[in-house]
Each structure stands twice: as C-alpha cells, then as structure tokens.
N, C-alpha and C positions, 0 to 999 in steps of 0.2 A: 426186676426182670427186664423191665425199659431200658435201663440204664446199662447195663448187661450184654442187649441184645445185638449184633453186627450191622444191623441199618439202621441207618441214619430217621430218628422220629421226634415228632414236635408236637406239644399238647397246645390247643388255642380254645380258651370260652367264648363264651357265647357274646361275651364283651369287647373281642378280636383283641385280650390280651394275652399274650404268649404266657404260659404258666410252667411248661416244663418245657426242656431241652436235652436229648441224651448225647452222652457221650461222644455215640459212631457218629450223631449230629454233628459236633463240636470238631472231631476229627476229619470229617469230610468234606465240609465247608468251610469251618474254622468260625463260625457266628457262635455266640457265646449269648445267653439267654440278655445280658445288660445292651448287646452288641442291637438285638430285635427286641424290645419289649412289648411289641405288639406286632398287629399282622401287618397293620400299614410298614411300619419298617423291615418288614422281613420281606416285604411284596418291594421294597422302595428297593433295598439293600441287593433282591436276587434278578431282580428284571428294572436294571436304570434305565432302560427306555419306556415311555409312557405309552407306547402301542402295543411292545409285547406285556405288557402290565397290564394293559387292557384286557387283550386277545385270552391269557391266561384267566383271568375275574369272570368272564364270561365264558370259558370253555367249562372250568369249574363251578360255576353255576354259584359263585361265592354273594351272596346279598345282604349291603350294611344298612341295618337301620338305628334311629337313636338308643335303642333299646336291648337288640343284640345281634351276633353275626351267626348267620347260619350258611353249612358248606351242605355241597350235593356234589363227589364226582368221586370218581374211581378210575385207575389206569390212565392216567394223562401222561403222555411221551411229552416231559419239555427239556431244554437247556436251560439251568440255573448258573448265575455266576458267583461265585465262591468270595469269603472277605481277599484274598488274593488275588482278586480278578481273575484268576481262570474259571474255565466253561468246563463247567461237566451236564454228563445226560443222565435223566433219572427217569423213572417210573413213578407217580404220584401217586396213591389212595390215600381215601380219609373216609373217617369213620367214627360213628357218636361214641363214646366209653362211660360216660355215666348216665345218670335218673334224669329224665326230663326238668325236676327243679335245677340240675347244675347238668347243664348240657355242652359238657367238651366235646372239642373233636379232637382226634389222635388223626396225626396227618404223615404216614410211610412214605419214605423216597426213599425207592432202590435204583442205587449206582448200576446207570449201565455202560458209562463211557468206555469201559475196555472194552465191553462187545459191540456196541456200538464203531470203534476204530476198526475192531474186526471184520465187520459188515462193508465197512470201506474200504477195507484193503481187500477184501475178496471180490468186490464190486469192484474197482479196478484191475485187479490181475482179471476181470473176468472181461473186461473193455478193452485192454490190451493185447489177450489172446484173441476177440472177436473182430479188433478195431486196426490190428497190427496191419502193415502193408508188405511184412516177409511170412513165408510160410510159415507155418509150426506144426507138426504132427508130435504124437506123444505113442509111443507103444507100450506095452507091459515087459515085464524082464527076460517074457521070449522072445523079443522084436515083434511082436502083433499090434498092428496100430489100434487103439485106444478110444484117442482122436486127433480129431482136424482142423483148423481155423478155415474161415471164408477165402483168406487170401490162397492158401494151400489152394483151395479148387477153383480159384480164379489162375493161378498158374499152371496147375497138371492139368486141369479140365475134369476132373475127377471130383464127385462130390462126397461130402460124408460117410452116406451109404454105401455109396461103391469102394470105399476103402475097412470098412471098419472091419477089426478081425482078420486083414489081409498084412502079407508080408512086403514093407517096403521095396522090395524086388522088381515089384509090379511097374514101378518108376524105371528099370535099368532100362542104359541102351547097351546098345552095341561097342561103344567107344573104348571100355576097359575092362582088363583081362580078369582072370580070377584072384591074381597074385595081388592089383591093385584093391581088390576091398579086402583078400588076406591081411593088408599092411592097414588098413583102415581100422578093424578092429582090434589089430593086434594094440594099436595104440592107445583106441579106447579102453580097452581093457587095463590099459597097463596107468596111463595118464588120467582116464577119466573125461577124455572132451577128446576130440576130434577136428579140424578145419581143411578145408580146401575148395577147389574147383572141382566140380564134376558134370558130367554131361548126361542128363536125364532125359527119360521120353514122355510125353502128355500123352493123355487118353487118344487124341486122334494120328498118334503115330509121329507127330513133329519132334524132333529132338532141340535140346533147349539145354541153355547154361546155367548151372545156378552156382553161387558161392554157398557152400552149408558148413554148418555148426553143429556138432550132435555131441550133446552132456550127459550123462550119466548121473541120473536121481538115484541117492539111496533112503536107508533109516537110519535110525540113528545107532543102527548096530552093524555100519558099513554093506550092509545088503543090497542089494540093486533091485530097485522097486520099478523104474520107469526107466528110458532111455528119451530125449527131447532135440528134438529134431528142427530148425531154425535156417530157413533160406533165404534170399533173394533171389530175382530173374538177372543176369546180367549176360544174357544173349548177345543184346546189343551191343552193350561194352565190348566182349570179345570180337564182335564185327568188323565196328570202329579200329579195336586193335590189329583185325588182320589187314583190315582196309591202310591203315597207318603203314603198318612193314609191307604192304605191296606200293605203296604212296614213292615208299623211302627207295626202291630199287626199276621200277616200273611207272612208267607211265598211266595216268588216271583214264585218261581218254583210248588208247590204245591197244593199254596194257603190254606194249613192246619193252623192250630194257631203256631205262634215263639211261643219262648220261653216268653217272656212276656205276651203273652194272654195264653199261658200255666199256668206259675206261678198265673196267676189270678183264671183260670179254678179250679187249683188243691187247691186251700183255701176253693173254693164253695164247693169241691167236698169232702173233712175233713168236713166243717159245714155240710155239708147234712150228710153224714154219720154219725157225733157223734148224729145230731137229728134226724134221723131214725134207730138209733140200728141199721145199715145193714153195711155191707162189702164193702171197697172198694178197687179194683184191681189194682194196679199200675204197667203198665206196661212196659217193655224197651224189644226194638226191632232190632234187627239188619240182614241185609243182607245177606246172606251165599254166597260170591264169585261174589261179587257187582262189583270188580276192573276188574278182567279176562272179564267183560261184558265190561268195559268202554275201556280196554287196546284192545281188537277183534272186536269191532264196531265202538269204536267212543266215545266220549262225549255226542254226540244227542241223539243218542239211550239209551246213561245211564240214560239221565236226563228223557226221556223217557218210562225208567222200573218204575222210582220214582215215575213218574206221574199217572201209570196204578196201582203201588202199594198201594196206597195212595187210589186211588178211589176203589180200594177193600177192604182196609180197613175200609176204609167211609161206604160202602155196607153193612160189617158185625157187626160195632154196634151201638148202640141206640142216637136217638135223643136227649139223655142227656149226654152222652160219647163223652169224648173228645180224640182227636187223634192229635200228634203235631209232624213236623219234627225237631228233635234236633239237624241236621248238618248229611250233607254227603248221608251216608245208613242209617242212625240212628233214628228208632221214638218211640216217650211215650205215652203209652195212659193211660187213666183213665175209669174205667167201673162200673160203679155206680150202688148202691142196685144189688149186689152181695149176692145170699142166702147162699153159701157154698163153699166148696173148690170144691168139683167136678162141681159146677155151672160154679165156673172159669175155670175148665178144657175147660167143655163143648163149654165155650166162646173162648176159646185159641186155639182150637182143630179149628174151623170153620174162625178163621181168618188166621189160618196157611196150612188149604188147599184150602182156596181161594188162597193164595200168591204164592200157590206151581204149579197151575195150568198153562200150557205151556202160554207165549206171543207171539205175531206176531207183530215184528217190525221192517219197512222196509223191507217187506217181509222174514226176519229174525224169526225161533223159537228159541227164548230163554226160559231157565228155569231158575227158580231161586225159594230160599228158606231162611227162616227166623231162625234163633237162636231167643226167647223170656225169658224174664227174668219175673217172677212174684212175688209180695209180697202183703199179702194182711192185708189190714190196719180196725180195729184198731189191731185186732191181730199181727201185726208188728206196736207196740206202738212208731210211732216217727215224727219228723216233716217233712216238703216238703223233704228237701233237703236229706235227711238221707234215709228216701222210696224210689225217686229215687235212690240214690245209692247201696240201698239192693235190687233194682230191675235188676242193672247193673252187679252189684253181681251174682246176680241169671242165668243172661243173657251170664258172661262170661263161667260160669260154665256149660251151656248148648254148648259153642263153644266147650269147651277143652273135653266134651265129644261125640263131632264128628259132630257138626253139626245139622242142620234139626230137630231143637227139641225145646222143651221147658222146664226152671227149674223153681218151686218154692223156693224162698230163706225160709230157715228154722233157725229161732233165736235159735236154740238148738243143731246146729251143730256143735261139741269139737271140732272136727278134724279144722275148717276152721276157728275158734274164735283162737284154740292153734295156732292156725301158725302164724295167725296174731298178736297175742301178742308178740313170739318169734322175728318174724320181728320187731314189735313196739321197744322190750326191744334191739334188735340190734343198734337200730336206735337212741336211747335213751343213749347207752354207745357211739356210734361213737361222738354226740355232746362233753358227758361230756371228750371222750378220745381227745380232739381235733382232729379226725380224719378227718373229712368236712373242705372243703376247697374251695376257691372262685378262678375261672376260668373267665377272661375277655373278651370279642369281643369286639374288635374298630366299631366305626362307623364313617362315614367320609361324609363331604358333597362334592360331586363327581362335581358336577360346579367348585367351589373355590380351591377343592384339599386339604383340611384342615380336620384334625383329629377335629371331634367334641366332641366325649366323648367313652365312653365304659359302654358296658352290663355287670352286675356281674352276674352268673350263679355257679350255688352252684355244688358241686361234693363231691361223698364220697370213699376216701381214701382208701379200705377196703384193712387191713394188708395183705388179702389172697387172695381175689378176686379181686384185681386190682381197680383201677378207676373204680368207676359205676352212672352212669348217674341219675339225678334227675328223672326220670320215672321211676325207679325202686324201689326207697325207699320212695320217697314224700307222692306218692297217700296212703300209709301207716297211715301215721299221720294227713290224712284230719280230720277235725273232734275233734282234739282232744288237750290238752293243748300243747306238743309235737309239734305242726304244728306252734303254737306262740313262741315256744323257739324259733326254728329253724327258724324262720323268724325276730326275734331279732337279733340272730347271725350275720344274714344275715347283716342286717341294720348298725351291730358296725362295724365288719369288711370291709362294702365296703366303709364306711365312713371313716374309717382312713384309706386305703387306695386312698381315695381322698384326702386326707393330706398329702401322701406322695408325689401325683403329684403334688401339689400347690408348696409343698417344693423345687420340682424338677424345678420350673419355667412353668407348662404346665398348661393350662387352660382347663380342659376336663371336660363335664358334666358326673355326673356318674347315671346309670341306675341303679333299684331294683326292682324286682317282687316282689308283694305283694300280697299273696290273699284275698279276698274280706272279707274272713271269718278273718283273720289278721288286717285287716283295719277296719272292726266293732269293734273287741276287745277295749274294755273298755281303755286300759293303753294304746292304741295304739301309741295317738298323746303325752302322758305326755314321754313315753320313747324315744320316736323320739326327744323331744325337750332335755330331756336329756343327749342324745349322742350327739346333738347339740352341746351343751354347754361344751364339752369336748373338741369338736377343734374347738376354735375361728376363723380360720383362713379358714374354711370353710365358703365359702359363700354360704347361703342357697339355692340359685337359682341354683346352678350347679349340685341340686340332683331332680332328676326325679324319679320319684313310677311309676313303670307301671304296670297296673291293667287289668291281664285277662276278656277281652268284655266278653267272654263264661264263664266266672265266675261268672259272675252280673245278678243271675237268681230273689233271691226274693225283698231284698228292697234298689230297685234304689233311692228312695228319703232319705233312710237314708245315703248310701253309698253316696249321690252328697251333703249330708248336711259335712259329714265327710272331701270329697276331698277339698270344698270350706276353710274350716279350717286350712286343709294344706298351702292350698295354700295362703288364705291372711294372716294366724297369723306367720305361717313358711316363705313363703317364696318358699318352693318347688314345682315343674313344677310336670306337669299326663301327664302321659301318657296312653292311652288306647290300649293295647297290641291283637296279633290278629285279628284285627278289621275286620270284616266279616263275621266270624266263628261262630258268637250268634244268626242271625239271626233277631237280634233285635235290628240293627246298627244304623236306625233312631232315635229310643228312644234316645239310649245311646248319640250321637250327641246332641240333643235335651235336656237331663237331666244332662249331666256330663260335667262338666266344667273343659274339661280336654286342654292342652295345646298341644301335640301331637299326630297322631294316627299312627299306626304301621301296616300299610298293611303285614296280613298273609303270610307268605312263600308259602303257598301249592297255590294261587295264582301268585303269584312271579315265583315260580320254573317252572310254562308250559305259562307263558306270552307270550313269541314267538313260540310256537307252538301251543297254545289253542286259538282261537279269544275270547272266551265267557272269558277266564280269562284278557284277555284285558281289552275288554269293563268292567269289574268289577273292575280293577285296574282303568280305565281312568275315572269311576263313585266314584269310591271314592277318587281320587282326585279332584274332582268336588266338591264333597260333601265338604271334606276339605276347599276348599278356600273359597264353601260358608259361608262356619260356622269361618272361620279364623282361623284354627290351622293347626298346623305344619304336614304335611304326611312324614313318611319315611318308607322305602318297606325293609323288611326284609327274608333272603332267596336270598341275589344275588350272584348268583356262577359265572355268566361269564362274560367279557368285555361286551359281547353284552345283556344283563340282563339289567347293568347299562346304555348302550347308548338307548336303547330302553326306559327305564324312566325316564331318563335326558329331551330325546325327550317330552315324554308325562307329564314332570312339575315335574317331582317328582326329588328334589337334592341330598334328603338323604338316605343313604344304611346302610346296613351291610350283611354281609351272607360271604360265603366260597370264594366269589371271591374275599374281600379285605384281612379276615384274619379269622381264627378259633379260637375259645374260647380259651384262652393259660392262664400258671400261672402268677402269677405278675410280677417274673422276666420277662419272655420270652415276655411279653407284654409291659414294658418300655426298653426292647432290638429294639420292632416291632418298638414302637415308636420313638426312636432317629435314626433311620434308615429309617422309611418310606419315602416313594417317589411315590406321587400321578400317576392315569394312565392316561397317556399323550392321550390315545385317546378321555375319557372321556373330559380331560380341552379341546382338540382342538374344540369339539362336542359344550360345552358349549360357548367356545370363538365366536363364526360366528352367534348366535343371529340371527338365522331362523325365517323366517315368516313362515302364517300357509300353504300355498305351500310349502313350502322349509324342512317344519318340516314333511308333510307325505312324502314327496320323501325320506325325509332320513328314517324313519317309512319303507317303502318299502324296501329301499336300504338292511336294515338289515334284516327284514325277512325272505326274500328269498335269501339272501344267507346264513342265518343260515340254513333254511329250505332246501336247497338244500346240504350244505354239510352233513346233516345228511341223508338226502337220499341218496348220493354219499357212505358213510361211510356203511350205511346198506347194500348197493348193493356189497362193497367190502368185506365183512365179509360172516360169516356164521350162519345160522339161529339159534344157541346154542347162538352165540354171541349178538342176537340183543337183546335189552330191549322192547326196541317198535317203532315203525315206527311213524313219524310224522303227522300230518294232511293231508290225500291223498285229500282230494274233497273238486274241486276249488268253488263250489256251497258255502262252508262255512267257507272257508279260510276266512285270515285277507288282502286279496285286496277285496275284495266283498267287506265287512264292508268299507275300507277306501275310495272306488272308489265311494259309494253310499254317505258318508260323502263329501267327495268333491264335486257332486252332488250340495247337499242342498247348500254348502259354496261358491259356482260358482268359483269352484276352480280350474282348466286346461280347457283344449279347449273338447268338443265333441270328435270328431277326436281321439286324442290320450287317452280320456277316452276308447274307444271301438279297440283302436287298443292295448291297454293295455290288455282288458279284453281277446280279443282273443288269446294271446300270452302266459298270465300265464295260460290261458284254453286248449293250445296246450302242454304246459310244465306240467301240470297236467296229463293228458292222457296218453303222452309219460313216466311219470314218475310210473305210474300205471301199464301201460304195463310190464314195467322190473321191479315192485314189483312183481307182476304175474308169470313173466318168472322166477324168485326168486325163490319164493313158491312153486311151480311146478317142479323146477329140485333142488331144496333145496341147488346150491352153487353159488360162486359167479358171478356176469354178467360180460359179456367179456367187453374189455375197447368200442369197436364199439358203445355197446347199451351206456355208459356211455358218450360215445364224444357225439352223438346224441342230448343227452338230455341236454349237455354242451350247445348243439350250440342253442337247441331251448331260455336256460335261456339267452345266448346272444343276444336275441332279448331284451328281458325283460330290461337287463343291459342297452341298447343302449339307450331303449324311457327314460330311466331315466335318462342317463347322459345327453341325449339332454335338458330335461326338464331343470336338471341343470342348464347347460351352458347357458341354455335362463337367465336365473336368472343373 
C-alpha cells in the first residue's frame, strides 16, 4: 500500500536507520534508500546547511540517544532540497506504525511546491494591483466597477466605496462627444484592448489627463468575464506640451507673437496691403530707461513693466494688428489699412501715451516711456527684413533726439543716405586696403582642461582711429554685396589660419560667423568648397559656421535646407550662436540641424546673481541633451561662472575668464602656454551626485553672493554698479531648496533649518544695505562681522551635508 501510495513516505527505527523508502519518495526527491541509510544522512542530504538542520531537529522535537531515536511532530511546513539540488516545499508528519518493542516511525511529506508558487504569484499580482502607481479599476461584463487599486483613488479622489457597483461614467467630462467613446468600444469590442488620451474628471470637479489601457478578460470559452481598466495621470505632460507649442510661436513672458509668428504675421500683413491699396505701418519700439528700472527694483518688476506694457499695447490696437516682442525692451508692430501719414500719427500718438502713463508695481510708481520708429509701406517700397530695419532706423533717430518720441523714417533723407554711403565706401577701402583683420577667442572644455578650438572675430584696423569693433562698421553693410565680401574674407583667412595650427601640430576646431543673409547667398557653398580645396590638410570637420538664432527671422526652411548641405556634402559642424535671444529657440531646435548651441552671454554674465537667468541657462541645457547637440556658454568671465556650469552639465566655455579675443600671434603664444584652472578639473574630477551637485550649486552662490555684498558695503556708493539680489523670497536657494523637494533630496529638518538661516542672512544683509543708503558710506566692520557670522550658519549645514556624503 506504501509503495503504491502518491506521497512521498519514509520508515525510520528507533535506531535512526532508514528501513523503507517508497516509491512517490524515490520520484520526488530522487533519494534512494542506499542514497539515506539513516536519518543522520537524510537530515545531512535534505538540509546542507547546519542551522536549518538544526532549526528543523528541534521544531520536530527529534531526540538521539545511544539507544534509540524518537520523533514528536506533525504538520511542519519546510523546504527540503532534492538529490538534484532543487527546493521543493512539503508538509511533514510522522507517526509511530508498529508495537512499542519495534517502534518505527512513518514519516509523510506532502508536496506542496506547486501551491506553494501559487500562493506567490497571487501574493504578487496582489502587490502589484495594491502597490502599482497607475490606476486599475476592474468592472464586470456590464461595465459595473468591481474594483479599485489605491492609486485609482489617489488620482480621481474617489475611494473604493464610492465607486464600487458604479458605471465608469462617473469619471466623464465634458471634453468628448458621444461619437468619441461610440469608437472606443467599438474597438474593444472588435480588437479586444483599447488605448488612448482621454480627459476625465475627479471627485472635486478638476478635470485631469490620463493615458488609459482597457483589455478585455475572458474564459476560456471566449466569453467576457471582466473588462480592466489601467491609467496614468499625465496632466502635466500635456501642460508642458502646450506650454512647448505656445513657447514655439509666442513669447514666454508676454505671451505676444516671437519672431516667427511675427515673420508669418508681417507676409499677410504686405499681401493684404498690396490687395487693398492701403498703408501699412511698421513699427519698432523701444523703452526709454528700461535698465535704471531693472538695475532699482529688480528683474521681477522689470519683467513686470513688460508685461503691463505689452497689455497696453494689446489695448490700443486692432484685432487685425499685430504687436510682437523682439527681445529685451524691444517690440514691432504692424498696423493695417492705414489711410494716411497723420492716421499713423494719430495711431502712434495713443500707443505712446498709454505707455507713458504712471505704473504701480510692488507698490512702487514707476514711469516709463517709449522711443518709436515708423515707416510706412508701400510708400517705403521694400521687403520684411529692410521695413523692419528702416523702422529701427527711424527708431534710433528718435533716441539720439532725446527720447519720449516718435520718428518717421524718410527715404529722401541726403543727410542720412550720404553718411551712410561714406561709411559704406570706408568700409569698402579698409577690405580692399587690407586693413580688417581676424582676432581669436579660445574656447576650452573646462572638465578635461583641453583647448578645443577658437572664435574668429573680425576687427578693423583703422590707420586713425585705432582698432574698432565689429558693431561699428558691420551693421553698415547689412543688406548689401559688401556684407558678402567681407564675409568671404572672413572664411579665407580663418581657414588658413586653421592650417597654420594643423601645421603647428594642434587640433583646434575653428569657429566663423556667418549671417543668415551670407549663407542664403547663391555662391555661398561653391566658394566655401573652394577655399576647401586650397588646404587639403584641412579637415573639414574642424570648422564650425555659427549662425546668429536672432538672425533667422524669414525662411527657416531654406536656411535648414542650406546648413544640411554644409554639413553632409562639406563636412562642416553649426552652430547656432546666441541661442535665446530670437525668441523662437524651439523652432530653431526643432528646424536647424545644427551640431552646437551657444548659450548667450547676457545670460551667462548675471547666472549667479539672477535665478530667472539660471533656470534659462539650466533649460537650455535640457533642451540640448534633449535634441543631442553640443551647449557651450559664452560670456564666462570668472572661476565661479565656469564651476557653476560645470555643475549644471554644461563643459564648454569661453568668455574673458579664460581669454580675450587676441591676434594670431598673441593667441598661438596663449596656446603653448596655457594651463587649464585646476579648480574647475578638481570640480569636474569628484563626479557628484544630484545632492552633492546642489550643495556645491549652494556652496558657490552664496559666497559669490556674499562677497559682493561685503565689497559693496566696503566701498562707496559712486563706486557701486549694482547690488546683488537682496530678496530671499526669489533667490536661487528657494529655486533649489523647492527642487530638492520634488527630487526627495536632504532630510526635512535641515531643508527648513536651511531656509531660516539664508532668510536671517538676507534681512541682516538688507539692513546694512539700508544703513548704506542712508548715510551714503561705508559700514563699520561690527555690522560686516555680524552678517559673517549669520553666513556661518549657512556654511556649517552645508559642510555637514558634505561630510554626510
């Protein structure tokens, strides 16, 4: 019957020698009576470790003495290991079978591993639906919910109870029609699964995005038992993406049209005019003493006049006029079916004393006032780009005549055509006299400590007046054949100048501005390959075009058909110069297939004292890696410029902290001499996590921040430029301290003992800016120690943070 039986049984006497073995034994362990011949080896054999060997002896109440072994237990849940080595789980009893002179025991294990695995795998799906972080609702094969997971009522706001027995319905909103979940089911029905976007509404009325999955459970006779219902929240995401496609056409700050919904605006706004015979007003605008507001209040309040400016201007013209911010203080409008020039007075006249009229901000009156530029079209017969700049024209001419005004530009004015000609023909002999000449900036990757290439920057010679900077004679020859010389020039000479550094042994890419209107030019890419072909030993990859963002006003798609050209028939890397300043930085991302982006200086230059230029710099490096091209920040004047975007990913520089635009000698002098800055590679070498990367974020802020307060308190007020960021409400530990936050990055505790501490060193710092102002010299060293000792707090929670590390 033993032998016979389907579980696994084992006879042992009272001598702990094994005496029988069955069969189901033999098969489901594979131990063979020779294999055990006693208990010690069947104890040795099923538990090789000597603790569960133990643990088992003594659960089973098993006791050897010289004489004989006796057992005591019933129902022991263990894992035995098989001659196989695998694990199975059993149920143990044992049990006496004959006369006290011959006292066996029969010792039952019933196999439970397959229920056992069962128990686990329902124990998991049971973790999974409870522990998941997307919804799951489950209904029956009416659509009647069932049930619910935790996360479902952490999303709807809806609990268990309030759902169970209820028709998924209860989630709809408003957003879609009947046709849309007609097509929903019909699918399921037909496919068996479901996916999409839908827009649901929570218990308190919020409407909210979720991406859902709903499958269809049946039996195993095709019948539909259940229906399963699988979300996530991705509100935000959708946000972000609308926030993106307004990014991509409208300005962030304003929310007026960028430059590319501009340039689209101002085509419509020439077709309408040329087919209604009427006038159209093109206009450029600018701020009268926009800085003195930003440099006296703040950045918030600046960004703030912009915003009240803008909606006054919205206010005063027509629902077919478009109004656009060009960067900065800077906006163009367009004023459509214009009957006359006094009409556009009249128009100009009513947008400029709305602008003029007092603001209240932050309980602050500010005044402020607009210089306007006007030209008006078709009577100024010319394309986009030319109207805006005779508008700009017009615009400076109303500054230099004091201000608070507005100019028409007039195509009949000698005085202003002769000058500019005389300029042109100056500018036209310095080429042919060879007097232009090419000035270098290194650039260096600040991690590795390696020179990577150099900027060519053009300069002109003048016999009389000295060295004079490309902004003084360039914007000259926009426009004009002149603007093509001079940008060929450009191209020969910094091109064999990269030949003379190959020749020297040095591997530098070399940089070339190019503008937009140079890089359309017809002969563009035949003379580039041209000069190619003169120094073989140029490899083309080491020369980079970098193309003004704020250039690339009319056609992106011819301009990104041109770069691609460059780049796969040539050979040569883009770069896209200024990156930020256009306003229309997702486009360009998005359309130009360019290999580098050049983070703006005037972002750069107030990084550690501006947060808003932070977050812009730490967004377009983001942006960067998402699109995969190369960022390097230009504008870095000081050790702590560069350790601050080492920090935040960014490797590559150039600006006045590593070197200054210098001749060709003076620049292969820099070069056999350079010596990378050691605090940078140390910064880079220790390969911080993202704790360790804001404390050192921190580390540098504030003490840049503090010695520049220290330095202003020591000085005198003739002396100061401007005082750093007083208010701790909008500093860069707020930003970082609310990042951490979300990143669950330090402990509570010292988040708030953080916060109190640069809010105590903010107050104290305000005060002796006050006591400054007021007796207009410098503060005695007492109020200076003070404020030493409260940043000593400051220092302390951050070296501890450290040291935790």
């Amino acid at each position: 019957m033993l032998n016979t039986s389907p579980v696994p049984e084992i006879i042992i006497d009272n001598q702990g020698k094994v005496t029988y073995i069955n069969q189901a034994f033999i098969q489901s362990f594979g131990f063979t009576q020779t294999d055990i011949p006693t208990l010690d080896d069947w104890l040795l054999r099923t538990f090789p470790k000597q603790e569960t060997r133990e643990r088992f002896i003594q659960q089973a109440n098993i006791s050897t003495h010289k004489q004989y072994v006796s057992f005591n237990f019933e129902s022991i849940e263990t894992d035995l290991v098989c001659m196989d080595g695998q694990r199975r789980a059993v149920i143990a009893n044992a049990r006496k079978v004959s006369s006290d002179a011959i006292p066996d025991t029969l010792i039952i294990l019933y196999d439970i591993t397959e229920r056992k695995r069962a128990e686990e795998k329902l124990k998991l799906s049971g973790r999974v639906f409870t522990q998941a972080h997307e919804g799951i609702l489950i209904t029956d094969a009416d659509g009647l919910i069932v049930d619910v997971n935790p996360a479902f009522s952490e999303i709807t706001g809806y609990s268990r109870e309030d759902v169970l027995h209820q028709n998924p319905s209860i989630l709809r909103s408003d957003k879609h029609d009947a046709l849309y979940f007609e097509e929903m089911w019909q699918e399921l029905r037909h496919q068996g699964h479901w996916q999409g976007e839908i827009w649901n509404k929570r218990k308190d009325g919020q409407i909210y995005a979720e991406l859902l999955t709903i499958s269809t459970l049946v039996d195993d006779f095709g019948e539909t038992l259940h229906y399963l219902g699988m979300f996530s929240d991705i509100t935000q995401s959708k946000e972000q993406q609308h926030a993106l496609e307004m990014m991509a056409h409208y300005d962030v700050l304003t929310q007026l049209p960028n430059r590319t919904l501009f340039a689209d605006r101002f085509k419509q706004a020439i077709a309408h005019s040329n087919r209604n015979n009427s006038l159209l007003a093109v206009v450029f605008l600018d701020l009268d003493g926009f800085k003195p507001v930003n440099d006296t209040y703040g950045h918030e309040a600046g960004d703030q006049l912009l915003i009240e400016v803008s909606a006054r201007i919205q206010s005063c013209i027509r629902q077919d006029d478009t109004a656009s911010r060009l960067g900065g203080d800077e906006f163009a409008l367009l004023l459509n079916d214009v009957s006359s020039a006094d009409h556009c007075e009249t128009l100009i006249n009513r947008i400029r004393n709305a602008i003029e009229l007092p603001y209240i901000i932050d309980d602050n009156s500010i005044s402020c006032s607009a210089s306007i530029g006007v030209t008006l079209y078709p009577l100024d017969d010319a394309d986009a780009d030319t109207l805006l700049r005779h508008a700009d024209q017009a615009m400076y001419q109303a500054k230099v005549s004091g201000r608070q005004r507005h100019h028409m530009f007039d195509m009949q004015q000698d005085e202003q055509i002769s000058e500019k000609q005389n300029q042109f023909k100056s500018i036209e002999d310095a080429l042919i006299s060879d007097q232009l000449v090419l000035f270098y900036q290194p650039k260096v990757n600040m991690r590795t400590g390696e020179i990577i290439g150099a900027e060519a920057l053009i300069r002109w010679q003048h016999p009389e007046q000295g060295l004079i900077m490309p902004g003084a004679f360039l914007p000259a020859t926009e426009g004009s054949p002149l603007e093509i010389n001079i940008g060929n020039w450009v191209i020969e000479h910094a091109i064999k100048q990269l030949d003379d550094w190959i020749q020297r042994g040095w591997s530098l890419e070399m940089s070339i501005n190019i503008s937009s209107r140079h890089l359309q030019w017809n002969g563009f890419f035949d003379h580039l390959d041209r000069v190619l072909a003169r120094y073989p030993n140029v490899p083309s990859y080491m020369i980079q075009l970098e193309i003004l963002e704020s250039s690339v006003l009319t056609d992106i798609n011819n301009i990104s058909s041109i770069i691609k050209t460059c780049r796969h028939t040539l050979g040569l890397k883009i770069s896209l110069d200024d990156f930020g300043t256009g306003y229309s930085s997702l486009t360009h991302l998005r359309h130009l297939p360019v290999d580098t982006v050049k983070i703006d200086q005037s972002f750069v230059r107030d990084l550690i004292d501006d947060p808003n230029d932070y977050t812009i710099i730490d967004g377009v490096i983001g942006l960067t890696d998402a699109f995969h091209h190369q960022v390097i920040a230009e504008g870095v004047e000081t050790t702590e410029h560069g350790l601050m975007l080492l920090a935040m990913g960014c490797d590559l520089a150039q600006g006045y902290g590593i070197a200054y635009p210098m001749s060709a000698d003076d620049c292969n002098q820099w070069i056999s001499t350079y010596q990378p800055n050691v605090r940078w590679i140390d910064l880079a070498e220790r390969k911080l996590d993202a704790e360790q990367t804001l404390l050192e974020l921190m580390d540098l802020q504030i003490n840049y921040w503090l010695n520049r307060v220290v330095s202003n308190l020591q000085s005198t007020s003739d002396k100061i430029e401007h005082w750093p960021l007083m208010n701790h409400k909008k500093c860069h530990f707020g930003l970082w301290l609310e990042q951490a936050k979300k990143q669950n990055l330090f402990d509570k505790v010292w988040i708030e003992s953080m916060k109190l501490a640069y809010t105590e060193l903010y107050h104290n710092a305000n005060s002796l800016k006050y006591q400054f102002q007021e007796n207009q010299h410098r503060v005695n060293d007492t109020g200076i120690t003070e404020l030493k000792s409260h940043f000593g707090i400051i220092q302390s929670l951050l070296n501890a943070k450290k040291q935790s590390h």
